[in-house]
C-alpha positions in Angstrom: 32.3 189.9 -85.8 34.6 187.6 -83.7 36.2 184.8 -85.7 34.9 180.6 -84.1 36.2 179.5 -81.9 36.9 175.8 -81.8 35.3 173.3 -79.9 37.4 171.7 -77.4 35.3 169.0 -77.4 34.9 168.0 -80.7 36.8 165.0 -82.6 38.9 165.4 -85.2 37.9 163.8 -88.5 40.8 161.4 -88.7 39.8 159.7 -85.2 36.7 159.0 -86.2 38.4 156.3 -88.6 39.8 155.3 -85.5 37.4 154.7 -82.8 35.8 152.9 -86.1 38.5 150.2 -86.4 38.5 150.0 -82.8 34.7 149.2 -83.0 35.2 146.6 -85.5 38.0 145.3 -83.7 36.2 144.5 -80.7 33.2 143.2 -82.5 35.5 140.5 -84.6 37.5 139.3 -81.6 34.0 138.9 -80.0 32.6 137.0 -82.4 36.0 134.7 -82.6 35.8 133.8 -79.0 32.1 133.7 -79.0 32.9 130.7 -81.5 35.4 128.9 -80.1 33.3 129.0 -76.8 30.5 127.3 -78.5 31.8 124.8 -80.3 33.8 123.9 -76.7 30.0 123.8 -75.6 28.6 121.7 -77.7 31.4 119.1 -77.0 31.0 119.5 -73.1 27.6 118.9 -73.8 28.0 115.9 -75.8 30.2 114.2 -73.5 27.3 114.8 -70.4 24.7 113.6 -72.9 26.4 110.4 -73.2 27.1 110.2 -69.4 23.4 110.7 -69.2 22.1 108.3 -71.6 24.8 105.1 -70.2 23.5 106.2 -66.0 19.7 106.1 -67.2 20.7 102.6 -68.8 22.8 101.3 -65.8 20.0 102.3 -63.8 17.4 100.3 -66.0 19.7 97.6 -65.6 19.7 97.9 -62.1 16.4 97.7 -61.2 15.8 94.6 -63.6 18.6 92.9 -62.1 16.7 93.4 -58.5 13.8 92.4 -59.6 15.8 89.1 -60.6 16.8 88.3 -57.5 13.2 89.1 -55.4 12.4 86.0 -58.6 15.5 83.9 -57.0 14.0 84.0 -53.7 10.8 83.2 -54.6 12.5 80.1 -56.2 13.7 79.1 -53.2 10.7 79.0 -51.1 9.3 77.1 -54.4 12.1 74.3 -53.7 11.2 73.6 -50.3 7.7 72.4 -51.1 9.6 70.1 -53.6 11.1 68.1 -50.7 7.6 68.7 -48.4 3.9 68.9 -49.8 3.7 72.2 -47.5 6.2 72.9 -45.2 5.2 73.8 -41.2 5.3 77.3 -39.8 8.7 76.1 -38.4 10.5 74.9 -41.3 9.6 78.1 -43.6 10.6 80.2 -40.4 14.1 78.4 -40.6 14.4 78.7 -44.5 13.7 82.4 -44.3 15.5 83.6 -41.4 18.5 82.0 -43.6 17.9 84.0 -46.3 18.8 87.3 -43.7 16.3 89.3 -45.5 17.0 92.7 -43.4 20.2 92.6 -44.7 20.8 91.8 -48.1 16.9 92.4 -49.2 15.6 95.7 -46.9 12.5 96.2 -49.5 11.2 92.8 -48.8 8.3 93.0 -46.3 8.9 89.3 -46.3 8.5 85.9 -48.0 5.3 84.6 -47.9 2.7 81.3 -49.2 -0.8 81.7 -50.1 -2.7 78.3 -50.9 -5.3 78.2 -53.6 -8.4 76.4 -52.3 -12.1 76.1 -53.4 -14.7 76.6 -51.3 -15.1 73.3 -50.6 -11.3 72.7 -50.0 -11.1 75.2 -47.3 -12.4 73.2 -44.9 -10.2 70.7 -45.5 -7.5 72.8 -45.3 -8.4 74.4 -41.8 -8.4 70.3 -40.9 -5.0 69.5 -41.7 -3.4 72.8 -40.0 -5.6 72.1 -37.0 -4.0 68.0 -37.3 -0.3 69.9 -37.5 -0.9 71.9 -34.7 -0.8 75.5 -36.1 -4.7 76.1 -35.2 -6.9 78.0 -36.9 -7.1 81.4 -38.4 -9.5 83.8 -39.9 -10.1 84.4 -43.2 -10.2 87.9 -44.2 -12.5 89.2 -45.6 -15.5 87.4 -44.5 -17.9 85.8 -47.7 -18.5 82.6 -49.7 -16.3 83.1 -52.5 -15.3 80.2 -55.4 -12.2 80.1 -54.5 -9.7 81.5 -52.0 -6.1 82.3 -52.0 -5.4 83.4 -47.6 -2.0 83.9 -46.7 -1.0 80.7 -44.6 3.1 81.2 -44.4 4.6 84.8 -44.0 8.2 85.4 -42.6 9.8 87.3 -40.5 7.3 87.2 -37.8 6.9 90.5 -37.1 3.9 92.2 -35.5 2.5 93.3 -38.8 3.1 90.0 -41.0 1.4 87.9 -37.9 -1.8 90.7 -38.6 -1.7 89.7 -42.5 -1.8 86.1 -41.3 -5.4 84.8 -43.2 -5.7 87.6 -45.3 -7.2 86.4 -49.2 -5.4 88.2 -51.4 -7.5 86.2 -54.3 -10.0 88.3 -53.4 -8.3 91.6 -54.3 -8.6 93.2 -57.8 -5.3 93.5 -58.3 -3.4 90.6 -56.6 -6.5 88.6 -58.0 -5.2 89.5 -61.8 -1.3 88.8 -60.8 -2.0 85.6 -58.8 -4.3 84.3 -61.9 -1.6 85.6 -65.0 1.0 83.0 -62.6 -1.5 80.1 -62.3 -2.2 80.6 -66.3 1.4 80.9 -67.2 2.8 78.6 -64.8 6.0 81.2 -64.0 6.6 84.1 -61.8 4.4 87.6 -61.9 4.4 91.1 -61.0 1.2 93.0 -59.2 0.2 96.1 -59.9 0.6 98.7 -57.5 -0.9 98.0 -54.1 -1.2 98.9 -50.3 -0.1 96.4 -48.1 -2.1 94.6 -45.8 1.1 95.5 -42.9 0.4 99.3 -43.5 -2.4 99.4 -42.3 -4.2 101.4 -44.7 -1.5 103.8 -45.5 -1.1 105.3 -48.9 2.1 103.4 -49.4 2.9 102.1 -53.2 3.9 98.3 -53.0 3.9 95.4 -55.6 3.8 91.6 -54.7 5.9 89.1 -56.9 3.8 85.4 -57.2 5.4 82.6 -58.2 2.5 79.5 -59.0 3.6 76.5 -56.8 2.2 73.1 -58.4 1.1 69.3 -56.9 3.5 67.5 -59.1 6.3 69.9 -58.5 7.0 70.6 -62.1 4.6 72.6 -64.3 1.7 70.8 -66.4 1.4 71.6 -69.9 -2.0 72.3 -70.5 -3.7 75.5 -68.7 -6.7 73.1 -67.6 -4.0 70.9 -65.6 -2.2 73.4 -64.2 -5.3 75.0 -62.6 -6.0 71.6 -61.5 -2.4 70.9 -60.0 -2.4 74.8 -58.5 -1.5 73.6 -55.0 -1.0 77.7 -54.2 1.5 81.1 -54.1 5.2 81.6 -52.9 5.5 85.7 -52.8 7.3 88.5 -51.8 5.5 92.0 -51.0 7.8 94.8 -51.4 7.4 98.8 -50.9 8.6 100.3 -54.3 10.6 103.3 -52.6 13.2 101.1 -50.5 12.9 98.7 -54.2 14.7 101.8 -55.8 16.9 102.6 -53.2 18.4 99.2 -53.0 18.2 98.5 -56.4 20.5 102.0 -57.1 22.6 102.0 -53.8 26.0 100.6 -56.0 25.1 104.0 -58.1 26.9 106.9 -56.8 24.9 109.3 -59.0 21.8 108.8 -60.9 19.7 110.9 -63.0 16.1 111.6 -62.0 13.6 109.6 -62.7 9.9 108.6 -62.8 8.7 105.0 -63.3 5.2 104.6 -64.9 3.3 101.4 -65.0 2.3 100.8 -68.7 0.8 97.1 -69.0 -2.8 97.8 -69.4 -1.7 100.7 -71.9 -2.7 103.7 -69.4 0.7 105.5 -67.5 0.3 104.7 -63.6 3.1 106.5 -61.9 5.3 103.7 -59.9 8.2 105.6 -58.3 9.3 109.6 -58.7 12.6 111.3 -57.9 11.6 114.7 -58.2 12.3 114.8 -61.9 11.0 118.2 -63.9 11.1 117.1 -67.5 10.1 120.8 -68.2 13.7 122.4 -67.3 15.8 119.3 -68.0 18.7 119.6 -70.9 18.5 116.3 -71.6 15.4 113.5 -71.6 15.7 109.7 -72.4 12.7 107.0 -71.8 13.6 103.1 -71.2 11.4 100.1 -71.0 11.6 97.1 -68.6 9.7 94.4 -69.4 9.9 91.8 -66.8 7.2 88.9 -65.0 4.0 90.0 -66.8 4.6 93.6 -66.1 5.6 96.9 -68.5 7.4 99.5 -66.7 8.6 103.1 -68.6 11.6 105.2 -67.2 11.4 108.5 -67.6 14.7 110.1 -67.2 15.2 113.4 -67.0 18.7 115.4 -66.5 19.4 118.8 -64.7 19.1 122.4 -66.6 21.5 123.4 -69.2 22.8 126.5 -66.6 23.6 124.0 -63.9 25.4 121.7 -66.6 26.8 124.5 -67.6 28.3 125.6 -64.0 29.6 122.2 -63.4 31.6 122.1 -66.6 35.1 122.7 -65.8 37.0 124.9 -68.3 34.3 126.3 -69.9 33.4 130.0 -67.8 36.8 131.1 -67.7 37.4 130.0 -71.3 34.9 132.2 -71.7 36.1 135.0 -69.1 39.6 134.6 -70.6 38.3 135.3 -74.3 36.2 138.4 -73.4 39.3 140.0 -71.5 41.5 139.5 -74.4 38.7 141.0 -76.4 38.8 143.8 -73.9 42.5 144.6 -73.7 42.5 144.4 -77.9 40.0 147.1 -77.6 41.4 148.8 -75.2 45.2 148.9 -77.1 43.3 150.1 -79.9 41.0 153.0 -78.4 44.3 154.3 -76.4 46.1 154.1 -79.8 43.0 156.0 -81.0 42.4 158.9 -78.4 46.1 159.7 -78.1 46.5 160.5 -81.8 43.0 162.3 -80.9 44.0 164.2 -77.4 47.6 164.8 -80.1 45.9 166.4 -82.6 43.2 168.7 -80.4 46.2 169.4 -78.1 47.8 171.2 -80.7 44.9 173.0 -81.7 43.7 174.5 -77.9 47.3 175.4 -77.8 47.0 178.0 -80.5 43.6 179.1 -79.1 45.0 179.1 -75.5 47.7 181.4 -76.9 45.6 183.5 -78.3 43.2 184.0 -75.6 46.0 184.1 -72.9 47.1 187.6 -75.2 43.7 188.6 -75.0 43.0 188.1 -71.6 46.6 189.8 -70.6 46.0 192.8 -72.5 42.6 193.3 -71.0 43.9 193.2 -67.9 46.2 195.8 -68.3 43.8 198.0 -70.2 41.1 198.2 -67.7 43.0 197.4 -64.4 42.4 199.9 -61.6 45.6 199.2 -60.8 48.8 200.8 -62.6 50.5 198.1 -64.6 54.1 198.6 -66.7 56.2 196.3 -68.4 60.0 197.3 -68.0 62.8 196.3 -69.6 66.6 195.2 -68.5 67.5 199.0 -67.9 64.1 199.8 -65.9 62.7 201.9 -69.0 58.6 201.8 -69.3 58.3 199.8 -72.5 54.5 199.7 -72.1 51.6 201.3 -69.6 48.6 200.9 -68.7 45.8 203.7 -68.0 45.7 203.6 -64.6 49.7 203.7 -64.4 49.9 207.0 -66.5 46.9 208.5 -64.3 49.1 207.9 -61.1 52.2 208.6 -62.4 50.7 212.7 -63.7 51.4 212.0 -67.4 50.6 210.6 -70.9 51.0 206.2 -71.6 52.6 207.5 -75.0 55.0 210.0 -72.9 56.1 207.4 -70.4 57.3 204.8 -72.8 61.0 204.7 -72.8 61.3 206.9 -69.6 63.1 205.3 -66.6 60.7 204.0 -64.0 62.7 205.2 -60.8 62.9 208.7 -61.9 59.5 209.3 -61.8 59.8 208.7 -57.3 61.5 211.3 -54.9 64.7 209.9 -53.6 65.6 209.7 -49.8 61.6 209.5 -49.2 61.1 205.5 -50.3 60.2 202.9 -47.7 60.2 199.4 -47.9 57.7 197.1 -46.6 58.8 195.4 -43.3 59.6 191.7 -43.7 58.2 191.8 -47.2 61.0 192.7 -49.5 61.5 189.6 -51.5 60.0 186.3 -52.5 63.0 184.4 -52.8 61.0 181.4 -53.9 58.6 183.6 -56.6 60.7 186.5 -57.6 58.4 188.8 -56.2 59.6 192.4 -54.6 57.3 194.4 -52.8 57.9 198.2 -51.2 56.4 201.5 -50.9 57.5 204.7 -52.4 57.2 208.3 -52.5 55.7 210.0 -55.5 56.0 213.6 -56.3 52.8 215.1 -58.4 51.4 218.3 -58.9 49.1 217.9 -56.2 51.7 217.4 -53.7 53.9 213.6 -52.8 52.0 210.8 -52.9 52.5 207.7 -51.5 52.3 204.1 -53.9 52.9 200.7 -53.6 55.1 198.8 -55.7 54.8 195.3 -57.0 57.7 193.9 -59.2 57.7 190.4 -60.5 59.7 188.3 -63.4 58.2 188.3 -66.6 58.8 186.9 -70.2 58.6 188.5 -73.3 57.5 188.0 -77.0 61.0 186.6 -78.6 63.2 189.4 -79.3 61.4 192.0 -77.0 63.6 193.6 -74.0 61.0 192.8 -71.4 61.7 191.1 -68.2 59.8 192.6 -65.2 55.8 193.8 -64.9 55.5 196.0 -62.0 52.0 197.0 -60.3 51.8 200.6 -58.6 49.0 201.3 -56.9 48.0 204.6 -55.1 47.9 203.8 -51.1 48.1 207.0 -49.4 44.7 207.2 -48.0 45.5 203.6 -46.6 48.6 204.7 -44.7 46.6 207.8 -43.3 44.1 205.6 -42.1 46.5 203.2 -40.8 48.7 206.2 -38.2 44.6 207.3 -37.2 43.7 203.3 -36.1 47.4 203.5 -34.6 47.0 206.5 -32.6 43.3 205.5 -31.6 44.7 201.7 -30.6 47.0 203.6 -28.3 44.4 205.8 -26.5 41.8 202.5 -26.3 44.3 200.4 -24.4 44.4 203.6 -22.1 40.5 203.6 -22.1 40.4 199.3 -21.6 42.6 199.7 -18.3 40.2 202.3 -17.0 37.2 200.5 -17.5 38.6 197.2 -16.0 39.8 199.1 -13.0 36.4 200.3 -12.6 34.8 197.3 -13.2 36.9 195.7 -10.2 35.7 198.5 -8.0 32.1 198.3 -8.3 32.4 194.1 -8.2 34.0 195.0 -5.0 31.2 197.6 -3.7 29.2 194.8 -4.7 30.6 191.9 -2.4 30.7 194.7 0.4 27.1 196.0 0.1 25.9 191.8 0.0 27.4 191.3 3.1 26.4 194.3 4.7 22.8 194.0 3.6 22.4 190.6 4.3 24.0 191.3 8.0 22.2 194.5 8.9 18.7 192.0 7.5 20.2 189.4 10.4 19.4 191.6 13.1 16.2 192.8 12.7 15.4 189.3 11.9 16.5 187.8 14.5 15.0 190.7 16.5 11.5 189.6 15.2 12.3 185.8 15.9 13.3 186.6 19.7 10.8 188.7 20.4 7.5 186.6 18.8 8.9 183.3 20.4 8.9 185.4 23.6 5.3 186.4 23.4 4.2 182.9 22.4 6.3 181.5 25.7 5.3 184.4 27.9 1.7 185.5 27.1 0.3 182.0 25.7 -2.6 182.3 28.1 -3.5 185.7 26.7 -3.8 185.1 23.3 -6.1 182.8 21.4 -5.5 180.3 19.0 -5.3 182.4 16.3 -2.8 184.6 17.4 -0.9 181.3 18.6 -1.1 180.8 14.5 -0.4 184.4 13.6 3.3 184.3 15.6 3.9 180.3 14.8 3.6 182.1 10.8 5.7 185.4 11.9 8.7 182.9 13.0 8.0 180.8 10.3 8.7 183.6 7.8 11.6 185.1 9.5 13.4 181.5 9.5 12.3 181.5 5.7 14.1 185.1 4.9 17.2 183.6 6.9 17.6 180.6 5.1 17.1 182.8 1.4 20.3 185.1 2.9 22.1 182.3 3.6 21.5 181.1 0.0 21.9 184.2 -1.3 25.4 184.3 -0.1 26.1 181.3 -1.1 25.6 181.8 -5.0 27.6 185.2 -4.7 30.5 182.6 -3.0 30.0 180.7 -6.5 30.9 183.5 -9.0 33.4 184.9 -6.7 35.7 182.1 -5.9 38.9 181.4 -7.7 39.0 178.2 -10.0 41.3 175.3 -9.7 40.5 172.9 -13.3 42.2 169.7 -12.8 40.7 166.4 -14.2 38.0 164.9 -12.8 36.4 161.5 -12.3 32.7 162.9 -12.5 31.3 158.7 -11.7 33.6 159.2 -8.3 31.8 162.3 -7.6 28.5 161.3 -8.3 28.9 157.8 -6.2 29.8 160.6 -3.0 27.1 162.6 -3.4 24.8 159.7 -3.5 26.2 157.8 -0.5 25.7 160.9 1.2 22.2 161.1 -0.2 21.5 157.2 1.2 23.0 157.9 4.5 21.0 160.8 4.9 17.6 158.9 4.2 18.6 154.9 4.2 15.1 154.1 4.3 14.2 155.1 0.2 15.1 152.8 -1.9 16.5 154.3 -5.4 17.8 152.9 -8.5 20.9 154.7 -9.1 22.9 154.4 -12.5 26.5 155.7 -13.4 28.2 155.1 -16.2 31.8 155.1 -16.0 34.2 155.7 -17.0 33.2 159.7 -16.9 36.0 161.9 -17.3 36.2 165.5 -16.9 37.6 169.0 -16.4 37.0 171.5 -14.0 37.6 172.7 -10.4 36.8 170.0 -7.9 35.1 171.9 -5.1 32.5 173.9 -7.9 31.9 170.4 -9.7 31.1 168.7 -6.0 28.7 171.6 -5.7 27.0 171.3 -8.7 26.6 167.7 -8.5 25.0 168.1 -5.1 22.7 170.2 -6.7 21.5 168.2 -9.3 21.3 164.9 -7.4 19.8 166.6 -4.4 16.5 168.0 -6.8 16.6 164.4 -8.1 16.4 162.4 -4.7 14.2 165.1 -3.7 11.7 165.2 -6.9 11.5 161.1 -7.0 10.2 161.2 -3.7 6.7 159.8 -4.6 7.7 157.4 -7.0 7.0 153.4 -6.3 10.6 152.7 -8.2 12.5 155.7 -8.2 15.1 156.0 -10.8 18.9 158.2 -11.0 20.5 157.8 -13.6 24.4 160.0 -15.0 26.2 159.4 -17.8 27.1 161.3 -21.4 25.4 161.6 -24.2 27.1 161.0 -27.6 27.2 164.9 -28.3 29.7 165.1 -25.6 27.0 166.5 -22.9 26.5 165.1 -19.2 23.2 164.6 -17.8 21.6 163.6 -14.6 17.9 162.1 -15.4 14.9 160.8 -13.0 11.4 159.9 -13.1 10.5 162.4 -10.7 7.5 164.7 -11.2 9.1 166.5 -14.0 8.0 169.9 -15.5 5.9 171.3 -18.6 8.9 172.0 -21.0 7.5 175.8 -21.2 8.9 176.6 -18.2 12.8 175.0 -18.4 14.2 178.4 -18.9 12.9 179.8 -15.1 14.5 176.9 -13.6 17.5 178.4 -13.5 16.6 181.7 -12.1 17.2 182.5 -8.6 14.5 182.0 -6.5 12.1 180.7 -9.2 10.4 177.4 -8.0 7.8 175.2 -10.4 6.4 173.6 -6.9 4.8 175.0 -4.2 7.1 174.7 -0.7 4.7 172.5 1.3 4.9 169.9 -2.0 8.8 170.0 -2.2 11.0 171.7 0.2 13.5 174.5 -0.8 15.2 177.8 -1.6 15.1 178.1 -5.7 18.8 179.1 -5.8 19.7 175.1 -6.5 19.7 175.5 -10.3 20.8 179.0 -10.4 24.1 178.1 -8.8 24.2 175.0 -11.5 24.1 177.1 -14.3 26.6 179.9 -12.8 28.9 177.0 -11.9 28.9 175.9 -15.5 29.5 178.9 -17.1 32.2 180.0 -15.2 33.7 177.1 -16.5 32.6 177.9 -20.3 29.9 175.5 -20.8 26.2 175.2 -20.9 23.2 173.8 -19.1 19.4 173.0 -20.7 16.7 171.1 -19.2 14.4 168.7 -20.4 10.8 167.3 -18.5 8.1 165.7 -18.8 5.4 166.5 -16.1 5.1 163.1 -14.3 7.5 161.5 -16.4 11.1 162.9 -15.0 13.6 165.5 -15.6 16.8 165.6 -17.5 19.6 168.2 -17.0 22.2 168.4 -19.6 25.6 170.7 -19.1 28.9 170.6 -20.5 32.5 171.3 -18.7 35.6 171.8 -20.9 37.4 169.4 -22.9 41.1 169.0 -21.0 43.9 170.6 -22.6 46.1 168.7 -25.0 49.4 167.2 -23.2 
């Protein structure tokens, strides 16, 4: 049974008292900074709270205070019927258009007087404007009613106000209630909310401010003689948005608010600034009481996360603490794991050493290769198997035998440029072995090696039996020698029958020539000579005889042609493939200017290849492109590359079923029948022969009635 080994991964019992302090390091400086950072909270928070609570009270203020001064120029109108029973349209336009209400009060729709009459007393009343010129008016809305209050004075005069102009507003619930709590009380009051008569009906919140105007000029005591006195209204209609925004304009920041109408002891919401009491930090409520009227603010601050973000100080108080925390750790864990990595280091050690022994002296026991360990003077201190089957002998009778007398002298060979390793210590050479089966040949491997302390060992050498090897090397020798023989034979006649080849092409296609043109001569001859003789359809039979020997001409001359193509030298220089395909195309146009094509070309398009075989296979593929796109409305050319490094020439020609791309480039195989499209089937065939002569590839694509596209590669120039 083999003894444990120990686990390199386990940790040692005294680190796990380690990574435990570590732990509770971390934890406590945590929990320190976690304090610190709350209490600094809390005081942040405090300080905002406060800032909170004096705004919502600066803003209460505020709006009291404007509300004072709509009161102040309510006064004013109040003091001009002091000097006049009831000023004329003339005078209150003077009065008001001193006040400059656009300016310094923008919420005012303006400053009005409604007169209190009886039903009786409104006669009267129309009488004495008629008598001061300002005519009559309407009273809106129509009814008998006991009493009346119409709006007889309202400035500025702007389209609107002159519309209000006879409206009674002691007819309305809710001015009704204001206009009588004024009479009553003899001072100023506030309406409820209302929609202006200048709105026209829009939902637009607006309160009116009365202030009672009296016969006698001062106020009566008793409630019976100031209804009695009640000569009518100076008031001011305001819209309760602009109201706010005047009121807080000196503010540069104000909480958010809503203002609720409390009088009759229901909440009517006044004014809101968007205020969401349900994620605010803080919330404060205010009362203003002021002209017969209860008001509640609402106020209601921002969330505690945007507070938060706005504090300054308090996130990287925060970040700081946590990285301190961090690095503490951190000291303490590297403190930790190095006493750890310390302590298991030691212990793979003495496993390592252990196994290393193992592993070497396995090696040598069940190498297929000889193995020895020599000392200073070359004696065999140890051997392994293998070594004392190669070596003829016994491992216990070759310890303490010198090494080099176990080789035949004047036989040994080193191997060529492999003596030494000057960097490794490594020598390498073969020698000759003497056994009882005849001399042997082995290789030998020496190499530095330390000992245990006080052994004599300082080299391990490695034989290993390679005479088979150099046997088999002087037979592939002797056979390379009589191959290159055999190579240059077969190339020579390989050259000879590529010659034979050229010379039987030419002479078959010109011994074909004359009886061609033999057949051609003499059937033009008989259609010139013997027309009369012959019907019409022997007319037909020799215009189809001369029409097929013209045919076999033109596939000679073609067939010639492609042999020209793989028989030509090659000139590769860099090309400008756009260049070339511009010239083929202005040949194309000049050839036909009457179609109109769409041609594309990228450029740049760079390439590399002989000129004169490019040229040819561009006129190829452009030619079957202006020839294919023949029928189309908007015929379309387009060359460029492809971002696999592949050129292409595309149209939107007839196209082909994708079944049949691999005949396209066979000589003499055409997908179209010769009265469709014109030609000799060699046009593709001398594309792809072009291309691989220069080491590249062609493929086609089609659709049928969608276009072709015909992708081929050239070689990539060599580097400078």
């Amino acid at each position: 049974m083999s003894p444990p080994t120990p686990n390199d991964n386990a940790v040692p019992r005294s680190a796990s008292s380690g990574y435990v302090l570590s732990a509770l390091v971390l934890v406590a400086s945590l929990l320190v900074v976690f304090v610190y950072w709350r209490g600094a909270r809390e005081r942040e928070m405090a300080v905002v709270h406060d800032d909170f609570i004096a705004q919502a009270e600066e803003t209460t203020a505020l709006l009291k205070q404007r509300l004072g001064l709509y009161e102040l120029v309510t006064r004013g109108g109040m003091s001009l019927f002091a000097t006049v029973s009831r000023p004329t349209r003339v005078q209150w336009q003077d009065y008001v258009d001193g006040l400059d209400l656009g300016v310094r009060f923008p919420a005012l729709v303006g400053l009005g007087y409604a007169a209190y009459a009886s039903s009786g007393q409104m006669s009267d009343l129309q009488r004495s404007m008629r008598e001061a010129g300002e005519g009559l008016f309407e009273i809106r809305p129509h009814g008998i009613r006991e009493h009346y209050g119409p709006i007889l004075l309202l400035e500025p005069r702007t389209p609107e106000n002159v519309d209000a102009m006879g409206f009674d507003m002691y007819s309305d619930p809710v001015r009704h209630e204001a206009m009588e709590q004024s009479m009553d009380s003899g001072q100023a009051r506030l309406s409820g909310l209302v929609h202006l008569v200048q709105d026209g009906g829009q939902p637009i919140p607006a309160i009116l401010l009365f202030q009672p105007v009296y016969r006698s000029g001062s106020r009566p005591l008793s409630l019976a003689a100031r209804h009695e006195a009640l000569q009518g209204w100076v008031y001011v209609p305001f819209r309760v948005a602009p109201f706010v925004q005047a009121a807080l304009r000196t503010m540069p920041r104000h909480p958010a608010f809503r203002l609720f109408d409390v009088t009759d002891g229901k909440d009517t919401l006044v004014f809101d600034t968007g205020a969401d009491p349900s994620g605010a930090a803080f919330q404060a409520s205010t009362t203003l009481d002021r002209f017969g009227r209860q008001w509640r603010l609402d106020f209601a601050s921002e969330p505690e996360r945007t507070i938060e973000g706005r504090i300054v100080g308090l996130r990287p108080t925060l970040a700081v603490g946590l990285v301190a925390s961090l690095l503490l750790f951190l000291s303490t864990l590297v403190l930790v794991r190095t006493q750890s990595r310390a302590e298991a280091l030691a212990a793979r050690m003495s496993e390592s050493y252990r196994r290393s022994e193992m592993r070497f002296r396995s090696a040598m026991q069940y190498s297929a290769i000889g193995k020895g360990l020599l000392d200073a003077q070359g004696r065999i201190v140890e051997a392994n198997p293998a070594l004392a089957l190669i070596l003829g002998n016994t491992r216990d009778a070759l310890v303490g035998t010198a090494f080099d007398a176990h080789f035949v002298d004047g036989m040994d060979q080193k191997v060529p440029g492999r003596e030494r390793d000057s960097q490794e210590g490594v020598v390498r050479m073969t020698r000759a072995l003497f056994r009882g089966d005849g001399v042997r040949q082995v290789h030998l491997t020496f190499s530095a090696v330390p000992g245990e302390i006080g052994q004599d060992i300082v080299r391990l050498v490695q034989v290993e039996d390679v005479t088979e090897r150099v046997r088999a090397e002087a037979q592939i020798l002797a056979l390379n020698r009589t191959l290159e023989a055999r190579v240059a034979m077969r190339t020579r006649e390989l050259t000879q029958a590529n010659r034979e080849l050229e010379v039987f092409a030419y002479s078959v296609s010109h011994d074909l020539r004359a009886p061609l043109r033999s057949i051609d001569g003499f059937s033009r001859l008989l259609a010139e000579r013997y027309a009369d003789s012959i019907d019409q359809t022997g007319r037909d039979y020799l215009a189809r005889v001369r029409n097929a020997a013209a045919r076999m001409g033109e596939l000679i001359d073609s067939l010639l042609k492609m042999s020209r193509v793989g028989r030509g030298g090659m000139n590769p220089s860099p090309l400008e493939l756009d260049r070339v395909a511009w010239e083929v195309l202005g040949e194309l146009r000049a050839a036909e200017p009457e179609r109109r094509l769409d041609a594309v070309v990228q450029s740049p398009l760079p390439a590399f290849g002989d000129h004169g075989l490019v040229r040819s296979l561009m006129q190829n593929l452009l030619g079957n492109a202006w020839k294919f796109t023949r029928d189309c409305e908007e015929a379309r050319i387009e060359v460029g590359r492809n971002a696999s490094g592949e050129f292409y020439v595309q149209d939107n020609g007839v196209g082909f079923a994708q079944e049949y791309a691999d005949k396209l480039f066979r000589p003499f195989q055409r997908l179209h029948s010769q009265d469709q499209f014109g030609g000799h089937g060699i046009g593709l065939a001398s594309v792809k022969r072009i291309v691989e002569r220069h080491g590249g590839s062609v493929r086609a694509e089609g659709v049928p009635g969608d276009g072709a596209t015909i992708y081929f590669t050239l070689p990539e120039p060599p580097p400078e």
